[in-house]
C-alpha positions in Angstrom: -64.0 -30.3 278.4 -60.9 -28.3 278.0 -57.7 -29.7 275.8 -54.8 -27.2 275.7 -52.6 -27.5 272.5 -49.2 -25.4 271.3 -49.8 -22.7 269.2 -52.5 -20.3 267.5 -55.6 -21.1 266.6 -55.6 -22.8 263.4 -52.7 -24.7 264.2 -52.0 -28.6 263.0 -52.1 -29.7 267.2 -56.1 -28.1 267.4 -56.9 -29.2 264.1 -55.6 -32.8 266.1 -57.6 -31.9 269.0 -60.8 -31.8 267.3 -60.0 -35.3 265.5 -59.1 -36.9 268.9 -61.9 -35.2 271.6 -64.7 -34.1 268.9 -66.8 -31.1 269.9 -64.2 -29.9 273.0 -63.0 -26.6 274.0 -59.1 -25.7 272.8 -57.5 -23.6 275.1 -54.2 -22.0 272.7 -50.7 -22.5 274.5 -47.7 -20.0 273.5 -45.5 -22.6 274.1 -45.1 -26.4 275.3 -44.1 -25.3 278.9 -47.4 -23.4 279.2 -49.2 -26.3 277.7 -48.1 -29.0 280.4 -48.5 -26.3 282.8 -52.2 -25.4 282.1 -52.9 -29.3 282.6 -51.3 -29.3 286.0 -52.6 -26.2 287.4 -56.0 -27.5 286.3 -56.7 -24.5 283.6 -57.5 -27.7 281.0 -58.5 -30.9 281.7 -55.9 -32.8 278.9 -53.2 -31.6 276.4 -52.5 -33.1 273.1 -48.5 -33.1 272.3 -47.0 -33.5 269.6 -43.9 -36.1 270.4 -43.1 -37.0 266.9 -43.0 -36.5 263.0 -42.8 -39.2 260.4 -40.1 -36.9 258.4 -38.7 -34.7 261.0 -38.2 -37.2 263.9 -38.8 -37.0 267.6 -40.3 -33.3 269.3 -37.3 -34.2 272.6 -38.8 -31.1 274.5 -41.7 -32.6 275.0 -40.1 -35.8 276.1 -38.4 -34.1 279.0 -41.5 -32.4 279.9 -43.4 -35.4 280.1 -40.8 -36.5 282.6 -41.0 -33.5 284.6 -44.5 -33.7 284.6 -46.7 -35.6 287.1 -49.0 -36.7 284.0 -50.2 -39.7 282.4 -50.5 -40.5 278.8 -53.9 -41.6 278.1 -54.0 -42.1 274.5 -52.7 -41.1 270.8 -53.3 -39.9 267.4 -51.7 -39.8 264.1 -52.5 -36.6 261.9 -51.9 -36.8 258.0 -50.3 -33.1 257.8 -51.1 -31.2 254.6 -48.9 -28.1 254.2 -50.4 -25.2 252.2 -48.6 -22.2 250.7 -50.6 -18.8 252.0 -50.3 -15.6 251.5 -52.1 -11.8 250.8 -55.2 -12.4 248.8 -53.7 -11.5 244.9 -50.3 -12.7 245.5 -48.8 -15.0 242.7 -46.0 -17.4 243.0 -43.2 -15.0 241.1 -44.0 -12.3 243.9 -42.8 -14.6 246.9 -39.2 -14.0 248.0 -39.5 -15.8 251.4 -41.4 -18.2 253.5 -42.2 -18.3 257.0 -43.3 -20.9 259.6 -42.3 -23.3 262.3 -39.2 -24.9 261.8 -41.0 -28.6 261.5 -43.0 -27.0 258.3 -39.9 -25.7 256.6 -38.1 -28.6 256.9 -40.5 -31.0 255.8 -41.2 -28.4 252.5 -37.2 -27.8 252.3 -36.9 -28.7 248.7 -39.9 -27.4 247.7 -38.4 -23.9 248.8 -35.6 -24.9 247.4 -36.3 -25.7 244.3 -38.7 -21.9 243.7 -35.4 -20.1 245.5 -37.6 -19.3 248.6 -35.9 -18.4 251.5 -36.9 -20.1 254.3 -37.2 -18.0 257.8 -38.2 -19.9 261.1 -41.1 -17.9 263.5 -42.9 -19.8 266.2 -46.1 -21.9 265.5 -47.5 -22.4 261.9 -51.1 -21.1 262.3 -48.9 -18.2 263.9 -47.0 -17.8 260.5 -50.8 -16.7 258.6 -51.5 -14.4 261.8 -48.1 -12.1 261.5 -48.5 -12.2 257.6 -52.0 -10.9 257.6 -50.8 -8.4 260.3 -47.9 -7.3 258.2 -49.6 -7.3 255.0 -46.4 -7.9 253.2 -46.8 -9.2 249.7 -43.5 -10.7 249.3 -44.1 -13.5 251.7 -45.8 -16.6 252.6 -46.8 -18.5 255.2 -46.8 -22.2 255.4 -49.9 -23.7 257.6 -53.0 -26.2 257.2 -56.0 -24.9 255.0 -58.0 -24.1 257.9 -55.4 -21.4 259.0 -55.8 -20.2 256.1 -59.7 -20.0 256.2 -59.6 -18.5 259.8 -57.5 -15.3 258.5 -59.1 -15.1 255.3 -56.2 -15.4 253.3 -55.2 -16.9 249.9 -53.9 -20.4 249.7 -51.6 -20.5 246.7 -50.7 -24.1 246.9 -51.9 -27.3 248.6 -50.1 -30.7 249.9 -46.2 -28.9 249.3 -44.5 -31.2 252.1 -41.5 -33.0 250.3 -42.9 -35.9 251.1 -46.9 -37.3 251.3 -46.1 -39.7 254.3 -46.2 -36.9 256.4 -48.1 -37.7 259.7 -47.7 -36.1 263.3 -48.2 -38.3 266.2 -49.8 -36.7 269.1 -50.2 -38.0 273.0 -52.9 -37.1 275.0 -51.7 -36.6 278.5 -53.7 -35.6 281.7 -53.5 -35.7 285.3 -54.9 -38.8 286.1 -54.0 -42.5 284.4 -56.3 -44.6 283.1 -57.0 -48.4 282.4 -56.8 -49.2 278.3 -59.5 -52.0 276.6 -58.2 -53.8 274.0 -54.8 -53.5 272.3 -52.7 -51.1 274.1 -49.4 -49.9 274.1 -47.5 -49.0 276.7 -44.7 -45.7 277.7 -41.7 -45.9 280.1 -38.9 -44.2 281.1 -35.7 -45.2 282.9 -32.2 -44.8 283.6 -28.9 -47.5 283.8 -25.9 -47.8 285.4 -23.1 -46.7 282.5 -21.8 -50.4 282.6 -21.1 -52.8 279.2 -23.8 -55.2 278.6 -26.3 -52.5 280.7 -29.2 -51.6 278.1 -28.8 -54.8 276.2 -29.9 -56.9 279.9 -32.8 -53.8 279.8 -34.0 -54.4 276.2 -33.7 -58.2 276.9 -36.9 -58.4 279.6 -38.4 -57.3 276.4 -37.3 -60.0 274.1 -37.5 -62.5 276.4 -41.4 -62.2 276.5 -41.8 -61.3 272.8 -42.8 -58.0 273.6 -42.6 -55.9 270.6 -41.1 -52.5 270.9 -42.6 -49.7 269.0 -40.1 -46.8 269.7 -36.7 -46.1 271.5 -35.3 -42.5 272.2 -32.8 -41.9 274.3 -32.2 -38.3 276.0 -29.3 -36.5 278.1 -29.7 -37.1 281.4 -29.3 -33.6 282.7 -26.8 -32.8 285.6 -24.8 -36.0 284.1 -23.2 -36.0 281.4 -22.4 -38.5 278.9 -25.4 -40.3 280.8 -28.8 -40.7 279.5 -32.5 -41.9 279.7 -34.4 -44.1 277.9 -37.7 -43.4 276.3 -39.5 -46.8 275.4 -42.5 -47.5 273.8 -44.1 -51.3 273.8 -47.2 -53.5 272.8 -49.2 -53.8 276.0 -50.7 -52.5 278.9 -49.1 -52.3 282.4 -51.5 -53.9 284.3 -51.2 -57.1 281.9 -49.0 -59.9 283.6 -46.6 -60.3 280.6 -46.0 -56.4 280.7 -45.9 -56.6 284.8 -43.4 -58.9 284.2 -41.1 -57.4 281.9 -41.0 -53.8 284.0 -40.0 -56.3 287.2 -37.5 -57.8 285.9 -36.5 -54.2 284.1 -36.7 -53.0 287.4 -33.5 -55.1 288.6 -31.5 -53.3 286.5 -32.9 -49.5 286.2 -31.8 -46.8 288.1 -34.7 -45.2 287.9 -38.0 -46.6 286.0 -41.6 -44.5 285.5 -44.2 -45.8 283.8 -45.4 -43.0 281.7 -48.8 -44.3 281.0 -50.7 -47.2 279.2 -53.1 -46.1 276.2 -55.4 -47.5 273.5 -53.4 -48.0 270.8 -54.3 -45.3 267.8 -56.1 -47.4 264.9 -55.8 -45.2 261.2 
């Protein structure tokens, strides 16, 4: 099997793959758009995407490429993210004069940096972050990645577990091009649109409410070509093909402009 992921090898998202798939493949992606793309054009058989961050908040391109996307989501996972300072093998702390990583990594260390007077300077992927410094060699700079980025470049980890915060998890989807059918608990991802009228996405949440379906996440997104109009990401306990959950999207469906059922998945269990 073949499971694309974002970034460089060594990267938090195949570090996630491994948990989620086991023994699989990982087929590196330079960027989300590439990733979604391998899945359709068949070069991978799933993706795992990151959609959100415990500190950070939502990832929203990946939201609108799930909705451009003829994919399904077909499961989750939550990854406890460990951030490690790394640099040139005999670097010490006094030495570093700047930091560099994916944005998400420097903001969740921000007052770590802060607080040593590290700059903070944004590249593309965080596994990428030890691959440019071993390349450049420079001895004033660190890299912020997982320990196992660290271990593939042979570098020097001069710090463990720096994120501001230890709540730090990442919670991933697995998406691919066919849906499946979830045992047991399940939750459930939609997406739909609303006529810009008062009382319009509290009658939306209400099919919800009425049926004491329990909502796990709400995100909302510029609806592109209109604006001041949006989309509504939704998240809820339950699988489509139950008959609460059938009901609740039919009588949603009275109201929505637009409605897509982005996929019903096992719920992750820590």
């Amino acid at each position: 099997m073949k499971v694309s992921f974002q970034g460089e090898s060594g990267a938090y998202s195949e570090q996630a793959v491994f948990n989620y798939y086991g023994s699989v493949e990982t087929v590196p992606c330079e960027s989300f758009d590439v990733m979604f793309d391998s899945v359709m054009a068949g070069k991978s058989d799933a993706a795992l995407a990151p959609i959100e961050n415990s500190l950070a908040g939502s990832i929203h391109q990946n939201y609108d490429l799930l909705l451009h996307h003829n994919l399904h989501i077909v499961g989750e996972y939550f990854l406890r993210v460990q951030h490690c300072l790394i640099t040139m093998p005999g670097v010490k702390m006094e030495d570093i004069k700047k930091a560099i990583s994916h944005p998400q990594a420097l903001g969740q260390c921000a007052v770590y940096l802060r607080t040593r007077r590290i700059k903070a300077e944004q590249v593309y992927d965080t596994a990428g972050s030890v691959k440019m410094l071993k390349e450049s060699g420079a001895l004033d700079v660190a890299a912020i990645a997982s320990k196992r980025a660290a271990e593939l470049y042979g570098m020097q980890i001069l710090e463990e577990s720096i994120e501001d915060n230890p709540e730090n998890y990442t919670r991933f989807l697995a998406i691919q091009r066919e849906a499946t059918i979830p045992e047991g608990k399940a939750k459930t991802s939609i997406v739909f649109t609303l006529k810009n009228v008062p009382g319009a996405l509290f009658k939306a949440l209400s099919v919800f409410a009425l049926r004491d379906i329990d909502l796990t996440k709400i995100e909302s997104r510029p609806l592109q070509g209109k604006p001041w109009e949006y989309l509504f990401y939704i998240d809820f306990i339950g699988a489509m093909h139950e008959e609460t959950s059938k009901r609740a999207l039919d009588h949603l469906g009275e109201y929505a402009l637009m409605l897509r059922v982005l996929g019903s998945y096992p719920r992750f269990k820590r």
